[in-house]
N, C-alpha and C positions, 0 to 999 in steps of 0.2 A: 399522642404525639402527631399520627395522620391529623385529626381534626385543626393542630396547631397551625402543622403546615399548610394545610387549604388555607385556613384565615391568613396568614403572611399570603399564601400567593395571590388570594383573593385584595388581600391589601395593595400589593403591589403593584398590580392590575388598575385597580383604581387610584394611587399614587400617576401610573406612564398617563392614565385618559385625563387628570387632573394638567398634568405637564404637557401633554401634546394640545388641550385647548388650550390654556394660557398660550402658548406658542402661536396655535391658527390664529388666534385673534389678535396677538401681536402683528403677525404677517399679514390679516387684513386692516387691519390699524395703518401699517404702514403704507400698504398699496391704497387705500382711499386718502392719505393724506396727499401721497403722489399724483395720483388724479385727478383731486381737489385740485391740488397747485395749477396742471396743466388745463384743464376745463378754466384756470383762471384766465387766459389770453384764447381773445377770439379774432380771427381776422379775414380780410375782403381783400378783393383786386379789384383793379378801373382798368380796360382797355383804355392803352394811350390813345393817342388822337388822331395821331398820321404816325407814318415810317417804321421801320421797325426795329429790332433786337436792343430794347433800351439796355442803356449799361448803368453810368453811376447817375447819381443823386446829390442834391446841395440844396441846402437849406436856408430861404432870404431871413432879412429883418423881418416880416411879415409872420415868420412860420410858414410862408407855402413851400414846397416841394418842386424843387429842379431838375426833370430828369432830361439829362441827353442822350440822343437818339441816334444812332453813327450810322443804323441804317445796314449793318455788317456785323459779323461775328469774326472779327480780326485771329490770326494766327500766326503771326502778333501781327501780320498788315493784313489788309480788303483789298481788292481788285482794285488797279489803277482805274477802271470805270465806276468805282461808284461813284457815285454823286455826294455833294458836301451833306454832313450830317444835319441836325434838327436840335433844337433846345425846346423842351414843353414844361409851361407853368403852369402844377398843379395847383389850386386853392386849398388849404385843409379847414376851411370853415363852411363852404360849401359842395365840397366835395365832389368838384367838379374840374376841368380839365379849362384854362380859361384865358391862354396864349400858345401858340408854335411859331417859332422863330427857323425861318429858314436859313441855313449860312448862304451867304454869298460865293458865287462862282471862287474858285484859288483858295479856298479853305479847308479843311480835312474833316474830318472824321473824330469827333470828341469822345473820348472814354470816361473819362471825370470833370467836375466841375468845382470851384471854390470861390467862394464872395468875398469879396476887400470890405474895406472899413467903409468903400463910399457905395457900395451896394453892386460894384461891378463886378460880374464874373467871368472868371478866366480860364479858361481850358486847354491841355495840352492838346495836340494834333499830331500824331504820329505818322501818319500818312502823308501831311506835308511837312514834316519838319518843322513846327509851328508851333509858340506860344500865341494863342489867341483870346482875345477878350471882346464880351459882350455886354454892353453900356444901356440895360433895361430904358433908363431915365429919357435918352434921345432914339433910343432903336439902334446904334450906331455898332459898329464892328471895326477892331482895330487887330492887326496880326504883324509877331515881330520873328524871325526865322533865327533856329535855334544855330547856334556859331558851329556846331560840330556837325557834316554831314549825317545822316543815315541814324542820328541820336535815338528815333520812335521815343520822343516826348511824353508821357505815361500818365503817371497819376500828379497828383498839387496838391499843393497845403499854402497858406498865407502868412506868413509870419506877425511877430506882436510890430515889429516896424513896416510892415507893408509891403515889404520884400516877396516874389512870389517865387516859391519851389516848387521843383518838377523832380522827378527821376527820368534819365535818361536810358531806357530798355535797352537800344542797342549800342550804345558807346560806351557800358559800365561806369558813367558818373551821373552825379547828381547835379543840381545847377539853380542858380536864382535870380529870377529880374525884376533890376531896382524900377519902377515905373515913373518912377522922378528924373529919373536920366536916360534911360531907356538903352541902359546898360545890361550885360548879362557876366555870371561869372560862374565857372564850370568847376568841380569837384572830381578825380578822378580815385575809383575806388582799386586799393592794390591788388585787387584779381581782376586781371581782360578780361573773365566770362562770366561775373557777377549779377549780371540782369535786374539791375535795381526795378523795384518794384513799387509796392505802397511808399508811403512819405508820412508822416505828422509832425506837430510843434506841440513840446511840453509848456509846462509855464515857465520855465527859465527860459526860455526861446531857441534851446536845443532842439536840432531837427535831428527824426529818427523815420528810418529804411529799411526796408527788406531788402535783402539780397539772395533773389528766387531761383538762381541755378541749383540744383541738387548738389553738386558739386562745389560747392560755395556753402551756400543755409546757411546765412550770419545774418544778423541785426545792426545795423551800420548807427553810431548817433556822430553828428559834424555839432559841435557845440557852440555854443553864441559866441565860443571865446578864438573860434576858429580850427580846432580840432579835429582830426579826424580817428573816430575809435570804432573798435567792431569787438561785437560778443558772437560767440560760435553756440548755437543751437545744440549741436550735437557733437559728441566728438570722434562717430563714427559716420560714415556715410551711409544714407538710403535716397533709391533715388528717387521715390514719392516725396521726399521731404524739399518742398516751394514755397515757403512762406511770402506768403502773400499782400494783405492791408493790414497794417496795424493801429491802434487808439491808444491813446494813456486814459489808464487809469484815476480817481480819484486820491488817490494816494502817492501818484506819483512815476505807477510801474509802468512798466509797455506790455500789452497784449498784441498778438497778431494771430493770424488764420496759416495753415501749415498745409493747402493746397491736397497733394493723395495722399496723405498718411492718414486725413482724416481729424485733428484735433486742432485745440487754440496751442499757444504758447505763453508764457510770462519769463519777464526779467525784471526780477526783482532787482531795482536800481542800487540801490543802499548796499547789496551781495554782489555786488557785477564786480567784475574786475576784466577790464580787455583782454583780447585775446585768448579767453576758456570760457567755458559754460558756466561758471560759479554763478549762483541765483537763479537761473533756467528750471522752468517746470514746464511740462506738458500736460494736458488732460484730454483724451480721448472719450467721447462723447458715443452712446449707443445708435446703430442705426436702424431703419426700419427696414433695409432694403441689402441681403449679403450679397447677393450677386449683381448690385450696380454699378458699384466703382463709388470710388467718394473724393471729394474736391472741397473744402473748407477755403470759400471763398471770403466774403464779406465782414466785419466785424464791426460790433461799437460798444460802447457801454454808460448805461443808464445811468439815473439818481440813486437809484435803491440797491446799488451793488451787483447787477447783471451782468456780467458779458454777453452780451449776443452776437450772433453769427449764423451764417448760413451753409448749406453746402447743394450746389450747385447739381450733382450726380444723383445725390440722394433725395432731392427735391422735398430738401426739409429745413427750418430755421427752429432756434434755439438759444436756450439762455445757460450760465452758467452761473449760479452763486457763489461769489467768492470768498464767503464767509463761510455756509456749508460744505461747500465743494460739490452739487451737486449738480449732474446738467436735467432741465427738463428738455424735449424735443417737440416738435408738432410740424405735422404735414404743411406744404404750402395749399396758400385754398385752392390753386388751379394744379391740376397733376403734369407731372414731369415737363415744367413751367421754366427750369435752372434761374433758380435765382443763383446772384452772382453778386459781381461787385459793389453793387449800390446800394449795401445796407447799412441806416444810420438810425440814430434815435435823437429824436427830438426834444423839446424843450418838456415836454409832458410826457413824456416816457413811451409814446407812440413808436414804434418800429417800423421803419420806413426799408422796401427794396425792390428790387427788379426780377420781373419773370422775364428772363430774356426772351426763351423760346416759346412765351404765348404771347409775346407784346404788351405785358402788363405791370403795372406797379402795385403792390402789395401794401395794407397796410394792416400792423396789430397792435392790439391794444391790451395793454396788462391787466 
């Protein structure tokens, strides 16, 4: 009977050693597929060329890179002394830096940039109250002043007719001008403290918004048909929660960047219904860094099903797969560099963004 029981216990023993390597090797099975993934994206920086704290990015017919260069790090304005911002054209085929545009005296301070159908790009100006546009072809600079006092003109998107929207930071609307008539028409959103923020246009030529107060956190869409609807984030309040830029997605959805809570957002469009969170998911992304603070600035999204995004505190960019659900992460190449708002992906799945605070533009490649 003793002799039995050895042999069972001796069994048993080699049964758990059997089960716990299966397991190690699962568990490094999985960590080297993760590493794998992330060892797949390697990426560089370029010191811009003159001025400093680039912000966003836009992308010509060409494929070269736009970044503007405001010269400040707005809260949400720059000192009434600085000087008018900078436009730099990067080349992405020789990877070189290969115009600076200075703005002209009465100009502002550009934080985003967006290209029309005729290759001209237009930038809000918040500093001056100004829609302003730069016309590559002649060198030439035109600026038309936004109808609402004090608005802090923001970010832009172009519509499928040509129409160019802005959000309005500080007068909680959004707004658009027809550049055919050199008309403007203003949207007011139904909370006074709603701090519109990012902008994009779907393919139905619905336009959709952040709305970054903490105390607000909705998803604003004004629809081609004239509409105006809002989906709520959350249905309780936090006051890290600023959603920031958002993209659609291939399918149709909106993503956006959700500022100090630290993650993306999605609103699945098909489950939306106004006025509640129905369709709303969040995914919160590992950090490298617990005692820095964290700020999910930038967003876009690839061919292959990626969301990327950046976060600015934690001096890291990232992808999400929206099919897995999984995030990878990876250091920027320069250290605690904030990138921030200027992150886009290009026609080749290149990931474009700004290190504000080393003065540089970042690029990765999958």
């Amino acid at each position: 009977m003793l002799g039995y029981m050895t042999r069972l216990s001796w069994g048993l023993r080699a049964l758990f050693i059997l089960i716990f390597a299966a397991c190690l090797l699962l568990a490094l099975h999985s960590v080297q597929a993760s590493f794998a993934y992330r060892a797949s994206v390697s990426a560089r920086d370029f010191y811009i060329a003159s001025g400093s704290d680039p912000w966003g990015t836009a992308i010509d017919h060409n494929g070269n890179i736009w970044l503007v260069v405001p010269g400040c790090d707005p809260n949400p304005t720059c000192s009434t002394s600085t000087p008018p911002g900078k436009i730099e054209e990067f080349s992405t085929s020789s990877s070189k830096w290969i115009k600076t545009v200075q703005l002209p005296s009465g100009y502002g301070q550009p934080l985003f940039g967006a290209f029309d159908s005729a290759g001209n790009l237009w930038f809000p100006a918040p500093m001056s109250n100004a829609l302003e546009m730069y016309n590559p072809s002649n060198n030439s600079f035109s600026q038309w002043k936004v109808p609402t006092a004090n608005a802090l003109p923001w970010a832009v998107v172009v519509d499928q007719h040509g129409n160019i929207w802005f959000t309005e930071h500080g007068s909680n609307k959004i707004g658009y001008f027809t550049p055919a008539t050199h008309t403007f028409k203003e949207i007011a959103t139904p909370a006074s403290n709603s701090n519109p923020y990012g902008i994009t246009v779907d393919s139905h030529n619905n336009i959709w918004f952040t709305e970054n107060n903490a105390s607000v956190a909705r998803i604003g869409e004004y629809t081609s048909t004239g509409s105006l609807k809002e989906y709520k984030i959350r249905n309780s309040y936090n006051s890290g929660l600023t959603p920031h830029l958002l993209k659609v997605d291939h399918s149709g959805n909106i993503w956006w960047s959700e500022g100090f809570v630290g993650a993306i957002g999605e609103l699945n469009v098909a489950q939306a219904v106004p006025g509640t969170n129905n369709g709303v998911k969040e995914f919160f992304y590992p950090r490298f860094c617990s005692s820095c603070g964290t700020h999910t600035s930038g967003i876009s999204v690839d061919s292959l099903g990626n969301v990327w995004f950046d976060d600015s505190m934690q001096s890291l960019y990232g992808s999400f797969n929206i099919s897995s659900g999984k995030f990878s992460v990876y250091h920027t190449p320069t250290s605690n560099s904030h990138p921030h708002d200027g992150l886009h992906v290009d026609g080749y799945n290149n990931i474009w963004f700004n290190e504000e605070f080393a003065n540089k533009l970042a690029k990765a490649t999958e």
